[in-house]
C-alpha positions in Angstrom: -20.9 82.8 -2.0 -19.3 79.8 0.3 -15.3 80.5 0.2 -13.5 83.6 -0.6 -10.6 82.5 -3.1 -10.2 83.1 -6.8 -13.6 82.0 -8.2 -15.6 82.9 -5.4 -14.4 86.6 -4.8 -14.5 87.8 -8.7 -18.2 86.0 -9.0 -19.1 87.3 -5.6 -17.9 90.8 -7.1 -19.3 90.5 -10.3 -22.4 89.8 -9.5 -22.5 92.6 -6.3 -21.9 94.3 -9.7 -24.8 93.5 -11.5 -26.8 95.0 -8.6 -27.3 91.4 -6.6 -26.6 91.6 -3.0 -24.0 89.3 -2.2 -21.8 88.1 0.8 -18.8 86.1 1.0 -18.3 83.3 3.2 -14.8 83.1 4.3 -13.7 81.0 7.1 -9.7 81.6 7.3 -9.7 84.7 9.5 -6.4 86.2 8.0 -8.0 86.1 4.3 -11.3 87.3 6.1 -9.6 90.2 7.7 -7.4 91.1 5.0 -11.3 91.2 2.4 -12.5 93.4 5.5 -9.6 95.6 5.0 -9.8 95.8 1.2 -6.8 93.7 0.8 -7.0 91.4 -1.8 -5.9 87.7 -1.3 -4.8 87.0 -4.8 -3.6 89.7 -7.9 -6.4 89.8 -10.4 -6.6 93.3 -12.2 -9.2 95.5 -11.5 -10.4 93.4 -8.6 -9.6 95.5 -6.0 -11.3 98.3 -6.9 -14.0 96.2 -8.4 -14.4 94.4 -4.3 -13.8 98.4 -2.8 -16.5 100.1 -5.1 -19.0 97.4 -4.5 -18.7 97.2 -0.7 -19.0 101.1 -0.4 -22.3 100.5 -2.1 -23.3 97.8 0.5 -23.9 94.8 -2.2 -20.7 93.2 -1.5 -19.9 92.4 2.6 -17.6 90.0 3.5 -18.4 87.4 6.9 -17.3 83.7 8.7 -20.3 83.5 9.7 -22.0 80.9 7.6 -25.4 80.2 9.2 -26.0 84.2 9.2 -25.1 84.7 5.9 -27.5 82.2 3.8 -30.3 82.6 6.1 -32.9 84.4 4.0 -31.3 84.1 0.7 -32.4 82.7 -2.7 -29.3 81.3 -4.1 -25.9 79.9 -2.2 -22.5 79.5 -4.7 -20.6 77.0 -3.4 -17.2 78.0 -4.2 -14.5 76.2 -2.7 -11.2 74.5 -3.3 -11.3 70.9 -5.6 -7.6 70.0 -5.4 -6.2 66.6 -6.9 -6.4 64.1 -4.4 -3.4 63.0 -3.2 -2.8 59.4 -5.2 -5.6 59.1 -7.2 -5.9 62.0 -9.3 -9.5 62.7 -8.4 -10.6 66.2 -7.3 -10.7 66.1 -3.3 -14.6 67.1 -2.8 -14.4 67.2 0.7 -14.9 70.8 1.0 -17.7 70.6 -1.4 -19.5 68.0 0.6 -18.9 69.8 3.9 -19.9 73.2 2.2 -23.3 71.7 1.6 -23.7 70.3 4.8 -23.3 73.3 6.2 -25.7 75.4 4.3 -28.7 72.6 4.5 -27.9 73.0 8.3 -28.7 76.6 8.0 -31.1 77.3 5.4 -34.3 79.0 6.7 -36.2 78.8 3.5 -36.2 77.6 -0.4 -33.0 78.3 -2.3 -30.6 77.5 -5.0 -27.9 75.6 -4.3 -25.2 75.9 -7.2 -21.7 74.4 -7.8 -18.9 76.9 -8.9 -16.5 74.7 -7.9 -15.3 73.1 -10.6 -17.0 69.7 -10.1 -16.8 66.0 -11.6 -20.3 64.7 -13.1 -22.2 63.2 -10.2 -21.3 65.8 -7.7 -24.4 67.8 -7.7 -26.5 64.6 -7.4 -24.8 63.7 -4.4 -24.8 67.1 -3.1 -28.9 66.9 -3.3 -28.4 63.5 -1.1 -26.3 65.2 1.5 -28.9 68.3 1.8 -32.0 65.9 1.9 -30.6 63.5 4.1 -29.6 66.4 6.6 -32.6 68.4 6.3 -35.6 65.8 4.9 -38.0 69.1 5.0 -35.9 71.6 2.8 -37.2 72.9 0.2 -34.1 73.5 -2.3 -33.0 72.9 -6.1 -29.2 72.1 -6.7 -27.8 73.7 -9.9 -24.4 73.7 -11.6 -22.6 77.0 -12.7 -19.1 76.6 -13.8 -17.1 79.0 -14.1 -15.1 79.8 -17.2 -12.6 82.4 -16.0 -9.3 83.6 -17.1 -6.5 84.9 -14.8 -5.8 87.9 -15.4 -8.8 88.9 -17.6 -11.4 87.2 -15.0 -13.8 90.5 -14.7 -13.8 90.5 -18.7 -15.0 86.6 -18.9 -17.6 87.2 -16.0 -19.5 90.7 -17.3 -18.6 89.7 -20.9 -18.4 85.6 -21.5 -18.1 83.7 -24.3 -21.4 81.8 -22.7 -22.9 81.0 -19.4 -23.8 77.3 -18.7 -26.5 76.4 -16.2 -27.0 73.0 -14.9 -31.0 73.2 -13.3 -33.9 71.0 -13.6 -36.8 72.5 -12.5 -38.8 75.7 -13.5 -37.9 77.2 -10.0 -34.1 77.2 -10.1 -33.8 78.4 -14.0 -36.2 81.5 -13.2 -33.3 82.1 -9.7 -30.7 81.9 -12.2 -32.3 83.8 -14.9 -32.7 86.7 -12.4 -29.0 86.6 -11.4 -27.9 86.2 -14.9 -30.4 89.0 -16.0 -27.8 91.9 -17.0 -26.4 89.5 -19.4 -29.9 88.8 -21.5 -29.3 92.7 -21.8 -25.8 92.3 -24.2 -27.2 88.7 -25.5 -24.7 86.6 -23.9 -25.3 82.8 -25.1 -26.8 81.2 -21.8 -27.0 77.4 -22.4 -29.5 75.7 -19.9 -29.0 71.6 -19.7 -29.1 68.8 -17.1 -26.8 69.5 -14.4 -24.4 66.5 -15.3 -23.8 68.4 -18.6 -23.1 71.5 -17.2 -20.3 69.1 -14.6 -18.9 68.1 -18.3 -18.2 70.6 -20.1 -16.3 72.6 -17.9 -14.3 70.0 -17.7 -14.4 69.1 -21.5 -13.8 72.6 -22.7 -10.5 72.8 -20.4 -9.4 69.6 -21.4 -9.9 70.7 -25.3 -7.8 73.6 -24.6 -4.8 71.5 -23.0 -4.9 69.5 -26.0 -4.5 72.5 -28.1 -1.5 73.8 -25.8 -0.2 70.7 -26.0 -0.7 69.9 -30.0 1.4 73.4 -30.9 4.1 72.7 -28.2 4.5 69.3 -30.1 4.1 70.8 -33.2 7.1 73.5 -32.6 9.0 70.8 -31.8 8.9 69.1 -35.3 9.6 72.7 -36.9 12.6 72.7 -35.7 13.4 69.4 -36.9 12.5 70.4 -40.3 13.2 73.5 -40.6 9.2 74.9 -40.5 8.5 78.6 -38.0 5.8 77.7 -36.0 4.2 80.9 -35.7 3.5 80.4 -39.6 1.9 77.0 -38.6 0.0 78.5 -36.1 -1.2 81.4 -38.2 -2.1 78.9 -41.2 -4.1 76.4 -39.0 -5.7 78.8 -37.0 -7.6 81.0 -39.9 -9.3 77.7 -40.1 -13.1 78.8 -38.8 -13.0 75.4 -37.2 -9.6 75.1 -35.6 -9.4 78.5 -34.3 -6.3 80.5 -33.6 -6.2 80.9 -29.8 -4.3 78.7 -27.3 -2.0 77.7 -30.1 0.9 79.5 -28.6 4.4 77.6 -28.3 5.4 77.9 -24.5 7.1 75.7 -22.1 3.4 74.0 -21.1 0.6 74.5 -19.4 0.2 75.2 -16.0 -2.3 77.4 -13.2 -5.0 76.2 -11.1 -7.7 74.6 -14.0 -5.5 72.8 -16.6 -3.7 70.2 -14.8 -6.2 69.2 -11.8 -9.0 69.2 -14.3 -7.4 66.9 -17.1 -6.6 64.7 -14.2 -9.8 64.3 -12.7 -11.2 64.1 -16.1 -8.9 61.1 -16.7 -10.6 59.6 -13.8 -14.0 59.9 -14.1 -13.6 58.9 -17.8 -11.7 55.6 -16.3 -14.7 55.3 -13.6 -17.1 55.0 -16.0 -15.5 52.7 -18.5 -14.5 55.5 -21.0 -11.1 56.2 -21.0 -10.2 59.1 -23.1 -6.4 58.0 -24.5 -6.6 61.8 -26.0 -6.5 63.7 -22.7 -4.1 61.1 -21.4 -1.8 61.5 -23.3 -2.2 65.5 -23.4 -1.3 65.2 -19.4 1.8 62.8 -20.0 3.3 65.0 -22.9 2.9 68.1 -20.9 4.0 66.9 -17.9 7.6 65.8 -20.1 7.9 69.1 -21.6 8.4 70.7 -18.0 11.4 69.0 -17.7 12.3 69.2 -21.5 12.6 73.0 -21.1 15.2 72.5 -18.2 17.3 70.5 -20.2 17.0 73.5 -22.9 18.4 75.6 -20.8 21.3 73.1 -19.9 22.1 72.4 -23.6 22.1 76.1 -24.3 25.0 76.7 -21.3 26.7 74.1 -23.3 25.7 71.1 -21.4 26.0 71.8 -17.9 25.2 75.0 -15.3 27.2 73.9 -12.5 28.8 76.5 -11.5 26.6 79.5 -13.7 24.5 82.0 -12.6 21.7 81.8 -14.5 18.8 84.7 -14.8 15.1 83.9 -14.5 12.4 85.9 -15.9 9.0 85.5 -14.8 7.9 82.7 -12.1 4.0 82.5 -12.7 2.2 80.1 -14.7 1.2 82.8 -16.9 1.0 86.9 -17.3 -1.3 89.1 -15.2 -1.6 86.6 -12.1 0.4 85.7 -8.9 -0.8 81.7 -9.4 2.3 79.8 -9.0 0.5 76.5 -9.3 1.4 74.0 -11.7 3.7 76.4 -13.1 6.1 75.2 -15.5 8.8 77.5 -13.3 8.4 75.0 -10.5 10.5 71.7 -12.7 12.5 74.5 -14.6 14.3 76.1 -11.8 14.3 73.1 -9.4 16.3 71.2 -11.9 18.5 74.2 -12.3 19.3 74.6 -9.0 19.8 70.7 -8.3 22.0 70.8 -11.5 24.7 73.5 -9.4 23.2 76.4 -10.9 22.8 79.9 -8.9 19.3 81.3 -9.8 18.4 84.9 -10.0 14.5 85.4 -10.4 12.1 88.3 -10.3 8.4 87.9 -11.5 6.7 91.1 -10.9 3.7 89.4 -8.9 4.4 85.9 -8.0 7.4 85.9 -6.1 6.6 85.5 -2.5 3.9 82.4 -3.7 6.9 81.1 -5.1 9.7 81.7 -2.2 7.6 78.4 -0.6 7.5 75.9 -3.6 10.9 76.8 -4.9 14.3 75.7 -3.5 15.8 77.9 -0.6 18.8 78.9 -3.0 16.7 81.1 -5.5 17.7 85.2 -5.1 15.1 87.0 -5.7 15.7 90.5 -7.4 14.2 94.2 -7.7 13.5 93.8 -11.6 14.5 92.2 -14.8 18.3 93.8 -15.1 18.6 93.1 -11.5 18.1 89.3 -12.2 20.3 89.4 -15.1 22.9 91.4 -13.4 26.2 88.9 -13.8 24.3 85.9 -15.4 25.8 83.4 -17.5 22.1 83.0 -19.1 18.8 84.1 -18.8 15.9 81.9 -19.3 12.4 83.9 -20.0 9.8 81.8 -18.6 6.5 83.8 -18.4 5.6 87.0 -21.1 5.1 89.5 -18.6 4.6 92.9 -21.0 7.3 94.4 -18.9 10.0 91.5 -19.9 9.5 92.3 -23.9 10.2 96.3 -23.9 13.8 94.9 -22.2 16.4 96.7 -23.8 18.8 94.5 -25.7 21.8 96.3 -25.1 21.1 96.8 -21.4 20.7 93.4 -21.1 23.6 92.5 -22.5 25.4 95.4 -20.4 24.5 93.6 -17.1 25.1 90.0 -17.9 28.2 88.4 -18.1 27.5 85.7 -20.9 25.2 86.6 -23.6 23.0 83.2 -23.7 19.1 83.8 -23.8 16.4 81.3 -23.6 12.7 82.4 -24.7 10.6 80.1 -24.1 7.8 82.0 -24.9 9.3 83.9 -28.7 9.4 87.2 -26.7 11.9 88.9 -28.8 12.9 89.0 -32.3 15.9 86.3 -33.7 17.4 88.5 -36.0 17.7 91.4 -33.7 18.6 89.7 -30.4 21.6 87.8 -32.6 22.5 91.5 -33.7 23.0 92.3 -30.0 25.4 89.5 -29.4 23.0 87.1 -27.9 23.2 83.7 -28.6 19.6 82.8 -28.8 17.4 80.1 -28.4 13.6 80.1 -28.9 11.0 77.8 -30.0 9.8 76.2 -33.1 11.6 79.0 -35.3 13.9 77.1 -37.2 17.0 79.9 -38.7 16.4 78.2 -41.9 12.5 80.8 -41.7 13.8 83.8 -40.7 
């Protein structure tokens, strides 16, 4: 497994799980040392324990040392960062191209060479040029393998998924997979076999699909307040629809994390590249990318129209529950425009505050817990549904702040009964009028 961050540490564990030997490739020596120490690099539950159990068996080992650890073996993940590229919007597959360089250099025998990078179509084709062109006698198959993993329920999706899509062409690399893939044929886990530019697709089709979905409610919650509709009810009543589903149509302040925003981008692209632009997804990134700074200005209408001056409370700094993955998180515009407005921040997020110390403007306090943040605030703002934030006390709350405004910009708490408390409350999509 060829790089040691999110996707490639909970497949590597996972499949250590499944009985596979497995090593991870990781070649910055503090995240190496810290995998060699049982330290865990990012917050995922159960993945420490998962990594410890798993190296104690000996399946799971951890090394820098490329060439040593594909030598012998039938399959090599490549697994590293795609980040937007820096003007464009495409994914930056540098690391990708170098990764596979790399392991054509030091393959001693036939293997599998698969994608769990998330990938634009054409990327495993050019992958097969780079091996062959650097090792003309290899005998290899490239495969794609995307990954369709959750934070904070990544373990889940992995032993458990919804389906398993495999990109691979010949006889050879479907019967590698297969084997990997084999405790899964055990609980009948859909496992969809296709070329390997439809595997490249439809991860990023199936995350674009879900922005839109984000996207659609968030736009919907915003007309229920114009009309007087509760978009919970909305949500509910599209989403017994067999065909519309109910998840991801959650109100929130937009989406954000590490798949979301890089992937509708670089879908944008290669849809433009090809001469099938997708007016859908673009305009699911521009409306999202609005509603980021729409929720700031929430929170400044809500302190009557200006925070200059206020101390306002901020709970929850991640892009969503049960990770430390401040990326793209709609936190990032929120509090920036907060602070720039004159506003003194007071944050606590129970995972994700020291990734955040670096993306965040100097003048953020970070606190001990929840009634520390709101501890003299003129307002608190809930940001990100940590379980934690909705067993908050009402009355405790309002003990330690000094106003008694409160933004949910998630529908954490109940109307009626925050308003009983004294709390001058603004949510979205639930008009008074539905109550």
């Amino acid at each position: 497994m060829i790089g040691g961050g999110y996707v490639g540490l909970v497949s590597g564990a996972c499949f250590a799980e499944f009985g596979t030997e497995v090593t991870v490739v990781e070649t910055d020596a503090n995240k190496l040392a810290a995998l060699r120490e049982g330290r865990m690099p990012i917050y995922e539950p159960g993945l420490e324990d998962l990594v410890q159990s798993n190296v104690k068996a000996g399946r799971l080992s951890f090394t820098g040392d490329l060439a040593s650890a594909v030598a012998g073996t039938q399959a090599v993940f490549i697994a590293v960062g795609t980040p937007t590229r820096r003007g464009d919007g495409h994914a930056d597959l540098s690391y990708v191209y170098a990764a596979a360089e790399q392991v054509a250099r030091a393959l001693t025998g036939y293997a599998v060479i698969v994608t769990k990078s998330t990938v634009p179509v054409g990327t495993g084709r050019r992958i097969e040029e780079i091996i062959r062109s650097t090792r003309p006698d290899l005998d290899f198959d490239v495969a794609s393998n995307p990954e369709f993993l959750r934070e904070g329920n990544a373990i889940g999706d992995f032993m458990r998924p919804d389906r398993v899509v495999i990109g691979a062409e010949t006889d050879r690399a479907r019967e590698v997979m297969r084997l990997l893939y084999r405790p899964l044929y055990l609980i009948e886990a859909p496992i969809v076999f296709t070329a390997i530019e439809t595997a490249e697709l439809t991860k990023y089709a199936a995350n674009a699909f879900l922005a839109m979905k984000v996207t659609f409610i968030n736009e919907m919650a915003d007309l229920c307040e114009r009309v007087g509709a509760d978009v919970h009810d909305v949500a509910r009543g599209i989403g017994l629809d067999g065909r519309i589903g109910r998840k991801f149509l959650h109100p929130g302040p937009g989406y954000g994390g590490s798949c979301f925003p890089k992937d509708t981008l670089a879908l944008l692209r290669t849809a433009q590249d090809y001469g099938a632009p997708s007016r859908l997804v673009e305009a699911t990134v521009a409306v999202n990318d609005a509603r980021k700074s729409s929720m700031a200005m929430r929170v400044i209408n809500a302190c009557g129209g200006s925070v200059r001056g206020k101390t306002i409370a901020v709970l929850g700094l991640t892009f969503k529950p049960e990770t430390d993955d401040m990326r793209d998180s709609p936190a990032l515009a929120i509090v920036s425009r907060l602070v720039g407005d004159g506003a003194a921040v007071r944050a606590f997020d129970p995972e994700g505050m020291e990734q955040a110390r670096p993306l965040l403007p100097d003048a953020v306090v970070y606190c001990t817990d929840a009634l520390d943040a709101a501890s003299g605030a003129d307002a608190l703002v809930l940001i990100t549904e940590w379980n934690e934030f909705r067993a908050l006390p009402p009355a405790r709350l309002g003990e330690a702040m000094r106003g008694r405004v409160l933004v949910d910009l998630r529908n954490v708490y109940d109307p009626v009964a925050m308003r009983q408390y004294g709390f001058t409350y603004y949510d979205i999509g639930r008009s008074t009028r539905s109550l």
